[in-house]
Backbone as ProteinMPNN parsed JSONL, in Angstrom:
{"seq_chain_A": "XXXXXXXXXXXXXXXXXXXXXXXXXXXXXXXXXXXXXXXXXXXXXXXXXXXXXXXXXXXXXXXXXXXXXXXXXXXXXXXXXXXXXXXXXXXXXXXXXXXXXXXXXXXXXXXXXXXXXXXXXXXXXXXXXXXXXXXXXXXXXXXXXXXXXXXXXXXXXXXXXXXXX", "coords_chain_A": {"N_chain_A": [[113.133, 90.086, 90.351], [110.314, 89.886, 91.796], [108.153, 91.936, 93.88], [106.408, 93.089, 96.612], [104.464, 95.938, 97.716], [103.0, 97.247, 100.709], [100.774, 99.382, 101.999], [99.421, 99.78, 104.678], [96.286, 100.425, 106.085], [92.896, 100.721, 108.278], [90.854, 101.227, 106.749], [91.359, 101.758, 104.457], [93.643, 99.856, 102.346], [96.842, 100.243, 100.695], [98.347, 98.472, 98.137], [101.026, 97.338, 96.031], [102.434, 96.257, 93.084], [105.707, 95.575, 92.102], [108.575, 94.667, 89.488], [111.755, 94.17, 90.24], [114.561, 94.592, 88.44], [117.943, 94.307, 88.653], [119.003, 97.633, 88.519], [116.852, 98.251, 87.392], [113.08, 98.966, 87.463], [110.022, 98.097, 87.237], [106.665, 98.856, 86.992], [103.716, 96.868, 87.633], [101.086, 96.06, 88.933], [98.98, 97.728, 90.408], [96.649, 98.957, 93.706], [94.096, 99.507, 95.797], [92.827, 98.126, 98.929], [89.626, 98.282, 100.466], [87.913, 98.38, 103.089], [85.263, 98.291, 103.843], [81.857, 98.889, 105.619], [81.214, 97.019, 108.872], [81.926, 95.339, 111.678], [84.896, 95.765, 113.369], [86.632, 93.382, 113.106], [85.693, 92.381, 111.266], [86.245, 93.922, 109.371], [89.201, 93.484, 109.204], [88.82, 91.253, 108.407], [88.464, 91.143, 105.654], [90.612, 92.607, 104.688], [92.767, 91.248, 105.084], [91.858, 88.423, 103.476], [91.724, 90.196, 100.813], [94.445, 91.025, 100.58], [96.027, 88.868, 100.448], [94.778, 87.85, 97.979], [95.601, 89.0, 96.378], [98.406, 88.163, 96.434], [98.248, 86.482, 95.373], [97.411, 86.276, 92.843], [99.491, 87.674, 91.671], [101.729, 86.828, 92.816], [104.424, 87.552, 93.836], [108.143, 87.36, 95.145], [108.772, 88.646, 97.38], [107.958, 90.718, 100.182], [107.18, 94.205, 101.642], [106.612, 96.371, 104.213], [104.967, 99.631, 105.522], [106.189, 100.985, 108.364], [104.846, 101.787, 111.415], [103.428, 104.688, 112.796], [103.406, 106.582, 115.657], [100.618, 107.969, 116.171], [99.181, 111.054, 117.716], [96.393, 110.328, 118.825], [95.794, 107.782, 120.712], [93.84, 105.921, 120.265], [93.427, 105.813, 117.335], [96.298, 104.628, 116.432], [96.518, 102.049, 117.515], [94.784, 100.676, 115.802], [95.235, 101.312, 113.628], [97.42, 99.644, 113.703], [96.641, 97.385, 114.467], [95.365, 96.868, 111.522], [97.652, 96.319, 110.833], [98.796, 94.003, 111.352], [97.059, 92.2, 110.535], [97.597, 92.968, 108.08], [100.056, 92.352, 107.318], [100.066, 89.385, 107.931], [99.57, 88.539, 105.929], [101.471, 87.993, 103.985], [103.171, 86.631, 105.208], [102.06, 84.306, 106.155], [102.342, 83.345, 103.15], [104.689, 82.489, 103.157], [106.297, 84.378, 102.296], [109.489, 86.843, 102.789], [109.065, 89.663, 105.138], [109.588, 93.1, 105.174], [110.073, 95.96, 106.712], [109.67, 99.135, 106.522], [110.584, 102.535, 107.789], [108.225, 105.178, 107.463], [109.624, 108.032, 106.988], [111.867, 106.724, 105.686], [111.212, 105.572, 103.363], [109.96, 108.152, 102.098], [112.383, 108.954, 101.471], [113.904, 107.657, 99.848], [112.477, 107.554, 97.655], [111.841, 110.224, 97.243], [113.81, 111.432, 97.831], [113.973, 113.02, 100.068], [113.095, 113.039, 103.26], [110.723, 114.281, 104.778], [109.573, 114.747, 102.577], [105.781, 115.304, 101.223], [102.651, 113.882, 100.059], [101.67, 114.333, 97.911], [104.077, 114.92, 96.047], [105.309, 112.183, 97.146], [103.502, 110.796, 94.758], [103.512, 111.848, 92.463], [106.523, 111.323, 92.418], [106.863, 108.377, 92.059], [105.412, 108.144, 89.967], [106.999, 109.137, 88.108], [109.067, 107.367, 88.221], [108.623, 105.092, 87.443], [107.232, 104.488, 84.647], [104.197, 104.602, 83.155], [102.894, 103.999, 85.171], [99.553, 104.578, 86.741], [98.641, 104.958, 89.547], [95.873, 105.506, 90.803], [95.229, 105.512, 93.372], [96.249, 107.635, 96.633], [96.948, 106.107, 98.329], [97.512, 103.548, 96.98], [99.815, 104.777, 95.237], [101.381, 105.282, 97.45], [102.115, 102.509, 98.55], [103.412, 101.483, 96.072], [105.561, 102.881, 96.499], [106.566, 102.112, 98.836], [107.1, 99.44, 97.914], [109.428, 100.269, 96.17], [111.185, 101.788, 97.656], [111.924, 99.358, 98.842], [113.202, 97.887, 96.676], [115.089, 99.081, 96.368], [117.191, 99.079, 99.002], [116.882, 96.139, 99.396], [118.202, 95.22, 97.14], [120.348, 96.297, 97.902], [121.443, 94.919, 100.406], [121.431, 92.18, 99.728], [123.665, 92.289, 97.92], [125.663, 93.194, 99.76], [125.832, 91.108, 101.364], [126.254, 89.079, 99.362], [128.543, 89.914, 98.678], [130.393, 89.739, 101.434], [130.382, 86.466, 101.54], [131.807, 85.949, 99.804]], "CA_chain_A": [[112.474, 89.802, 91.59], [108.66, 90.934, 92.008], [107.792, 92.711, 95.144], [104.712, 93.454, 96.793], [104.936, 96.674, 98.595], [102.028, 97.429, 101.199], [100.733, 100.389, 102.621], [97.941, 99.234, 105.785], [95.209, 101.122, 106.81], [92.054, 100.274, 108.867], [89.709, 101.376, 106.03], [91.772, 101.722, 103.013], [95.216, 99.026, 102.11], [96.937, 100.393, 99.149], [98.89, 97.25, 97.734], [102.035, 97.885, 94.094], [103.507, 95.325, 92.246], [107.148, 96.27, 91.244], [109.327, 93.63, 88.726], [112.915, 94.901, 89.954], [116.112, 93.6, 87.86], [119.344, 95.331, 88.842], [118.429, 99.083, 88.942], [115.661, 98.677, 86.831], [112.149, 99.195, 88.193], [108.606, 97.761, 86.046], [105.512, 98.67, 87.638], [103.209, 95.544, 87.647], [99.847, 96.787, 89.414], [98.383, 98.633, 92.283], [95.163, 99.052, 93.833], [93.453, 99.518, 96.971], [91.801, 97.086, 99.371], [88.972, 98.794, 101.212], [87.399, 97.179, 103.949], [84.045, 98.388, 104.255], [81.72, 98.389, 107.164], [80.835, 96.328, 109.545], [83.034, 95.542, 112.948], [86.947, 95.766, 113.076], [86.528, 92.074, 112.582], [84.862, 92.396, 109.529], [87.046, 94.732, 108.316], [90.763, 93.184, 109.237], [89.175, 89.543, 107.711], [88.302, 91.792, 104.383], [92.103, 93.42, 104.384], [93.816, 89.97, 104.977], [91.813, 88.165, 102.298], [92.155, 90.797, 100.301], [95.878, 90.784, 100.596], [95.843, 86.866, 100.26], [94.374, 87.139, 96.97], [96.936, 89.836, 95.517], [99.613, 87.382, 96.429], [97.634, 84.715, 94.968], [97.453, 86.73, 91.786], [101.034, 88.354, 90.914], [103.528, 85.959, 93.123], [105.549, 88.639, 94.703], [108.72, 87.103, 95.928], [108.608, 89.435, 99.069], [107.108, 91.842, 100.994], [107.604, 95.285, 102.002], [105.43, 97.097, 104.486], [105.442, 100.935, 106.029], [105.938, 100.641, 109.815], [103.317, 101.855, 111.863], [103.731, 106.168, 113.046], [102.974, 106.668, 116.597], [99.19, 109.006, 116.364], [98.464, 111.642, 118.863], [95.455, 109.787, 119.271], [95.864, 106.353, 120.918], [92.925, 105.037, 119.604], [93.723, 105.56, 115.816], [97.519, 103.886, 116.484], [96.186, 100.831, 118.054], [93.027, 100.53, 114.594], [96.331, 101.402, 112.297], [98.485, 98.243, 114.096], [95.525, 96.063, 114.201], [95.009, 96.808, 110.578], [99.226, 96.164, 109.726], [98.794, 93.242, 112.014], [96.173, 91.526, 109.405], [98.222, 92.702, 106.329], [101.408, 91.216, 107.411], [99.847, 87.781, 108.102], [98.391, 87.472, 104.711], [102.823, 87.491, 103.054], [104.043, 85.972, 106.034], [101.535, 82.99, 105.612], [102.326, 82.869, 102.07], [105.728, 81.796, 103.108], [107.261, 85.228, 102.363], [109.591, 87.551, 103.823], [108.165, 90.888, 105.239], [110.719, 94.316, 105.509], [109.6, 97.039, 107.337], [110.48, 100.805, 106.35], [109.595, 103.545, 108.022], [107.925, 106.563, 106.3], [110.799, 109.186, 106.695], [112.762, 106.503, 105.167], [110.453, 105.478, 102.463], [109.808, 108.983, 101.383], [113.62, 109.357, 101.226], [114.19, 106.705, 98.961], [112.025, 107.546, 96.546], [111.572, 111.627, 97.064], [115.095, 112.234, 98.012], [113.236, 113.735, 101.237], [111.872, 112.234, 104.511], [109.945, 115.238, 104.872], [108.151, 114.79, 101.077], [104.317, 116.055, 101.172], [102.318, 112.748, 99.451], [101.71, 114.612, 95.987], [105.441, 114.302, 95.902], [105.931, 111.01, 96.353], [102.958, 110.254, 93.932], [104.655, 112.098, 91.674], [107.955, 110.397, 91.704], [106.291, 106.971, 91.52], [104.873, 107.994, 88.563], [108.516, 109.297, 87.066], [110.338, 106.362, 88.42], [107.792, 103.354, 86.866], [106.481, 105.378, 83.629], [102.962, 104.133, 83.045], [101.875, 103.927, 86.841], [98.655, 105.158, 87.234], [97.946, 104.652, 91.123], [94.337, 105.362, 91.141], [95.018, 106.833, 94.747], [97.21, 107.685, 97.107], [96.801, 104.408, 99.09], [97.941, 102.399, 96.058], [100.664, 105.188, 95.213], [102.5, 104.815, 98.339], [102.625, 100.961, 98.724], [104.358, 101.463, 95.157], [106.548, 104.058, 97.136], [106.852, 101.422, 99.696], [108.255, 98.52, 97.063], [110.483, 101.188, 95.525], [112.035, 101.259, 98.639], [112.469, 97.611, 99.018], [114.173, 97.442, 95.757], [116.67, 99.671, 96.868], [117.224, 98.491, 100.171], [116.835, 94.816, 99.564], [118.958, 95.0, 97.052], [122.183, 96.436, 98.956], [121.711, 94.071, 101.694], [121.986, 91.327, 99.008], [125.124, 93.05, 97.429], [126.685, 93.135, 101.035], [125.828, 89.369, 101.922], [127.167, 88.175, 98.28], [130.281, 90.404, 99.384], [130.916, 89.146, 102.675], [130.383, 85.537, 101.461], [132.711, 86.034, 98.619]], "C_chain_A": [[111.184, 90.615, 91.648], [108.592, 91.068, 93.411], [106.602, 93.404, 95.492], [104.938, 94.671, 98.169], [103.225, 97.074, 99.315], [102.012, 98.846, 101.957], [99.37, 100.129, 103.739], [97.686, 100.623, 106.229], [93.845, 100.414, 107.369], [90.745, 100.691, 107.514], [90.224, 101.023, 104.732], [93.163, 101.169, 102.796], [95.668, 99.538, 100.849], [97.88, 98.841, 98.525], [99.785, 97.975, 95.827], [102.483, 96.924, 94.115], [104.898, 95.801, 92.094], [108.234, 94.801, 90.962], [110.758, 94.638, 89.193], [114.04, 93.423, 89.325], [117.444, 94.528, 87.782], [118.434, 96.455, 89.492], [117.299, 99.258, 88.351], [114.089, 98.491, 87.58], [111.007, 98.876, 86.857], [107.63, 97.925, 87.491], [104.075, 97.638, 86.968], [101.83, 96.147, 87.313], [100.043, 97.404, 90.465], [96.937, 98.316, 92.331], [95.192, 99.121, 95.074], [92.38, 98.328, 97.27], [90.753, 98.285, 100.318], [87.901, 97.855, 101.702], [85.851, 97.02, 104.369], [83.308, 98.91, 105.426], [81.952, 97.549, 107.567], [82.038, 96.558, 110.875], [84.155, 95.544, 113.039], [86.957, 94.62, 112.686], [86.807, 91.663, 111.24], [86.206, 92.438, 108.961], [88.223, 94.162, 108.186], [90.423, 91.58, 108.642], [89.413, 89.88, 106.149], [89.999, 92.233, 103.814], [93.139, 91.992, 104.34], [93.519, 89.206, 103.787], [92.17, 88.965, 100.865], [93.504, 90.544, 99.499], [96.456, 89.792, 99.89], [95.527, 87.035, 98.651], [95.475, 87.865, 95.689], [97.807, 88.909, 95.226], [99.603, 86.308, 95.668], [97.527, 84.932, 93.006], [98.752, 87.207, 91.216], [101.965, 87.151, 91.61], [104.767, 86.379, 93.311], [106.863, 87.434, 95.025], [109.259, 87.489, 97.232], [107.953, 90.637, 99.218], [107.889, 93.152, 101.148], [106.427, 96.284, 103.254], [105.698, 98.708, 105.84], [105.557, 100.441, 107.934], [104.874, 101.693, 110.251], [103.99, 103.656, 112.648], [103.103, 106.065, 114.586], [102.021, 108.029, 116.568], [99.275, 110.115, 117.719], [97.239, 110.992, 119.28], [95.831, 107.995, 119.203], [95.075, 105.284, 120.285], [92.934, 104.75, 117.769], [94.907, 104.563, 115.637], [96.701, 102.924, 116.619], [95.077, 100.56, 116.707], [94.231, 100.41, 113.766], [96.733, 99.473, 112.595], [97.566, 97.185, 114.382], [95.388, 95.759, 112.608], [96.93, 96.581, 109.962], [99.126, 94.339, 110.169], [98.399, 91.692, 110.794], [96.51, 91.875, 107.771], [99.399, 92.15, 106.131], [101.289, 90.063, 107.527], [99.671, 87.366, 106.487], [100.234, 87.075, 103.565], [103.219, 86.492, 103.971], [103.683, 84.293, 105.905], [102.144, 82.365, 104.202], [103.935, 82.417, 102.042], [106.923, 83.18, 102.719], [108.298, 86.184, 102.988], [109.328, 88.864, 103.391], [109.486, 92.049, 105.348], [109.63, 95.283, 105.949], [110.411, 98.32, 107.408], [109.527, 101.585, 107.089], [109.424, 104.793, 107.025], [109.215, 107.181, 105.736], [111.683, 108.113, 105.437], [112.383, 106.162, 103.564], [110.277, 106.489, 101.3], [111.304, 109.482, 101.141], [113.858, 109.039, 99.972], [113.456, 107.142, 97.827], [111.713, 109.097, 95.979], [113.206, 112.519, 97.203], [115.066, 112.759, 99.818], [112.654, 113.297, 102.581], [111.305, 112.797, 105.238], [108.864, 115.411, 103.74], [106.421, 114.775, 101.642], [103.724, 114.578, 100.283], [101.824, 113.231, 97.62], [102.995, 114.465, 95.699], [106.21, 113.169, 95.94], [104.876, 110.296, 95.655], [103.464, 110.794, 92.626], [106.398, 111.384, 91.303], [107.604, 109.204, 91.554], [105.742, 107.071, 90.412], [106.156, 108.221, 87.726], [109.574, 107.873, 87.398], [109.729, 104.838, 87.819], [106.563, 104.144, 86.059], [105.453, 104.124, 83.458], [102.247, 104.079, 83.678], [101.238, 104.711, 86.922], [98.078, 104.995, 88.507], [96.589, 104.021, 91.35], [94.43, 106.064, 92.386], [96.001, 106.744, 95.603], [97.747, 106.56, 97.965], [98.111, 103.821, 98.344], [99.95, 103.223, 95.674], [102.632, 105.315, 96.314], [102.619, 103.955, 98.954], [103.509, 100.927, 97.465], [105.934, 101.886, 95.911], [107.57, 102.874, 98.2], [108.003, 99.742, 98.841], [109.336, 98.747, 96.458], [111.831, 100.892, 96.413], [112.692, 100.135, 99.193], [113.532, 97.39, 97.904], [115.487, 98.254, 96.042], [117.525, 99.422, 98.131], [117.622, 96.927, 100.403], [118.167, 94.278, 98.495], [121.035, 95.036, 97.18], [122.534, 95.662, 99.703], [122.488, 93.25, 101.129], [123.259, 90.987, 98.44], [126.174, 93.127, 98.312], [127.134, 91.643, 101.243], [126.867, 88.72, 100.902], [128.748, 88.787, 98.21], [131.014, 89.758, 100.281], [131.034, 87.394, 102.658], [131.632, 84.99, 100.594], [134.728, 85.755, 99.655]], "O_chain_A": [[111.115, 91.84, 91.551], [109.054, 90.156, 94.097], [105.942, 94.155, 94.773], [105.416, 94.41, 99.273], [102.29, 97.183, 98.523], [103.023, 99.362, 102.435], [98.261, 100.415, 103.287], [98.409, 101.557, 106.577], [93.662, 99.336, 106.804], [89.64, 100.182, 107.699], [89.708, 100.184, 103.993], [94.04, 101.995, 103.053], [94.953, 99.324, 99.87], [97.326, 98.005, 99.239], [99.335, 98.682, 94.925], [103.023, 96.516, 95.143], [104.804, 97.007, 91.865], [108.614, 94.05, 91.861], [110.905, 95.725, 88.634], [114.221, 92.223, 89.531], [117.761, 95.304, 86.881], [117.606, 96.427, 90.402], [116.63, 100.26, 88.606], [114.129, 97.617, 88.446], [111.147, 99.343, 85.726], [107.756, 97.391, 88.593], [103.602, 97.849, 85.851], [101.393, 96.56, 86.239], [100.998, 97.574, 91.224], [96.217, 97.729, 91.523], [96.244, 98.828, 95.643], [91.548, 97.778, 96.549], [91.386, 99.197, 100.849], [87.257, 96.972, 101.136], [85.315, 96.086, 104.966], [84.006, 99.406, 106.311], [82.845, 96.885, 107.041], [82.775, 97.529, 111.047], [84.422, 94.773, 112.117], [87.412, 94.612, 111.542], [87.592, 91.036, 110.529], [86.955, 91.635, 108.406], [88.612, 94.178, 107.018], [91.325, 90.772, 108.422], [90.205, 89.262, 105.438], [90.385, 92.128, 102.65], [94.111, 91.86, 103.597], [94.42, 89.082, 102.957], [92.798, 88.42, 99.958], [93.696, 90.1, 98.367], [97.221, 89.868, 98.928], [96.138, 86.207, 97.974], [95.914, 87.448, 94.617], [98.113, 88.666, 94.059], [100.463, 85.486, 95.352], [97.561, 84.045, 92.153], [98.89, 86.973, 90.015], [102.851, 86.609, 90.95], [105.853, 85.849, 93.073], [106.329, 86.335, 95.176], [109.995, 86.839, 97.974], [107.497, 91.383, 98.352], [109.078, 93.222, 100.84], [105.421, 96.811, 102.777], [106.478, 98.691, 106.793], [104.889, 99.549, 108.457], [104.174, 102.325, 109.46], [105.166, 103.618, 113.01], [102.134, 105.307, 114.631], [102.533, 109.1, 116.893], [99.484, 109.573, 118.804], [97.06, 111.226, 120.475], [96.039, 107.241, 118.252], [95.424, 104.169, 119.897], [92.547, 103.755, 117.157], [94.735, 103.664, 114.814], [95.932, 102.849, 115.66], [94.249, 99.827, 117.249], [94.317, 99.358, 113.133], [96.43, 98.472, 111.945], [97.993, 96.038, 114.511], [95.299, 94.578, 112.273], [97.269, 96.712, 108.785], [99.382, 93.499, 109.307], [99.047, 90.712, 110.427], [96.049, 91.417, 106.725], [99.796, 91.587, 105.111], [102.289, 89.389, 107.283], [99.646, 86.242, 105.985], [100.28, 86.216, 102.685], [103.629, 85.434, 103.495], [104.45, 83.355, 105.686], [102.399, 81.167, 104.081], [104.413, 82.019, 100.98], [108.14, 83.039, 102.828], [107.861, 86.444, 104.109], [109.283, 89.335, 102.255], [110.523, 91.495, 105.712], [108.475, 95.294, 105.524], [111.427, 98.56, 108.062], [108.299, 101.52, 107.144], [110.17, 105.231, 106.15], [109.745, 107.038, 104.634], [112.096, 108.636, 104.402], [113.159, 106.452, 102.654], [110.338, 106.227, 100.098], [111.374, 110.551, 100.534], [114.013, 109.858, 99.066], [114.127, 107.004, 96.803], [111.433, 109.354, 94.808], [113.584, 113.64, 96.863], [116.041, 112.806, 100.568], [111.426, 113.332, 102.661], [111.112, 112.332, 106.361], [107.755, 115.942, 103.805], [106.12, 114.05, 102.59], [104.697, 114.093, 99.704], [101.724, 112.588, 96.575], [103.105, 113.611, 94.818], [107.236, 112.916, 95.31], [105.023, 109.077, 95.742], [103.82, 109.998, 91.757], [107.058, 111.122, 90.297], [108.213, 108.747, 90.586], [105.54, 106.039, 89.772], [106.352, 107.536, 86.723], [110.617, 107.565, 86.82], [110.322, 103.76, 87.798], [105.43, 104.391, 86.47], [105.773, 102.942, 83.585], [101.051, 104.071, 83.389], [101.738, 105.81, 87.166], [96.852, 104.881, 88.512], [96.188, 102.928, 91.751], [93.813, 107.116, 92.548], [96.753, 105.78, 95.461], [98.932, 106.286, 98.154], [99.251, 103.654, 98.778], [100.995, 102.582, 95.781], [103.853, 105.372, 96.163], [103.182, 104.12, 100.036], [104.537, 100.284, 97.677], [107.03, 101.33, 95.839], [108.795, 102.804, 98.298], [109.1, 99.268, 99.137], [110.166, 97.889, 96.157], [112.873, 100.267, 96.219], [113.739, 100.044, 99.834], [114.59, 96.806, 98.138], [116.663, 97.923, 95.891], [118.723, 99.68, 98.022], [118.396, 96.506, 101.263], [118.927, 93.345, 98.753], [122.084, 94.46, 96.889], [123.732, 95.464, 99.905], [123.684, 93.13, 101.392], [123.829, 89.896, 98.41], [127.355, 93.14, 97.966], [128.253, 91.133, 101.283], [127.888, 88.097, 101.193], [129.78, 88.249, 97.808], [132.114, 89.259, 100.042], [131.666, 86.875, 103.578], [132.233, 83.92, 100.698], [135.767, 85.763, 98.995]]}, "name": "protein", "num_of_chains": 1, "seq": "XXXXXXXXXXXXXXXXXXXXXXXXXXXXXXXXXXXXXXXXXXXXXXXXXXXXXXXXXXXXXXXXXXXXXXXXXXXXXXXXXXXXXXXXXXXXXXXXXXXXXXXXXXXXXXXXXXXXXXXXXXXXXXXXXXXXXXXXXXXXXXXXXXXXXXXXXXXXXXXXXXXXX"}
């Protein structure tokens, strides 16, 4: 199953590939979308195409994306959730489905920790999908973020084909 794990931001989207089969984990790609100037507009049409074209390139069979942290500053929250807003449309369009982890749980999954520091979980994304070079922390923890999906998505699965059984 390929998985497209997202990490939204208003300036910078990190976006990871991850091929999971059983327990095993292949890292695909990564990369960052960055949105540029111009007006929020701009920027959340730049992060959706963007997005759009990832999907359009690897063929994820689902999504994964961090949930959104409530800011001390109102005005950054509301720029974040405008900017998850326009990265969740671009799987959801594509007919996929989206999961939503939060951090703590994210950095659990893959650090052990839901307190981990972000050199720590760029570090274990690099020990858990040998070859992954990020490029930046963006890209590192949307990997972080599909990691989590594969572990997650596939228990659910493991329950359902239980309970059906």
């Amino acid at each position: 199953m390929r998985l497209l794990g997202l990490d939204p931001g208003l300036r910078h989207t990190g976006w990871g590939i991850v091929d999971a089969e059983g327990n095993r984990l292949r890292h695909v790609a990564s990369g960052r979308i960055d949105s540029g100037e111009g007006t929020i507009a701009e920027r959340l049409v730049r992060l959706h195409d963007g997005v759009t074209e990832v999907i359009g390139r690897y063929q994820p069979d689902e999504a994964a994306v961090e949930e959104t942290y409530v800011n001390k500053n109102p005005s950054s929250t509301l720029k974040l959730g405008l900017a998850r807003g326009a990265v969740i449309l671009a799987p959801a369009k594509a007919g996929l489905s989206v999961a939503e982890y939060s951090p703590s749980l994210i950095k659990k999954s893959v650090v052990g920790s839901g307190h981990a520091e972000k050199d720590q979980v760029g570090h274990m994304v690099r020990m858990l999908l040998p070859g992954a070079e990020p490029g930046s922390a963006d890209a590192a923890d949307a990997l972080a973020i599909a990691i989590c999906h594969a572990h997650h998505a596939a228990t659910r699965r493991a329950i359902l084909a239980g309970a059906r059984a």
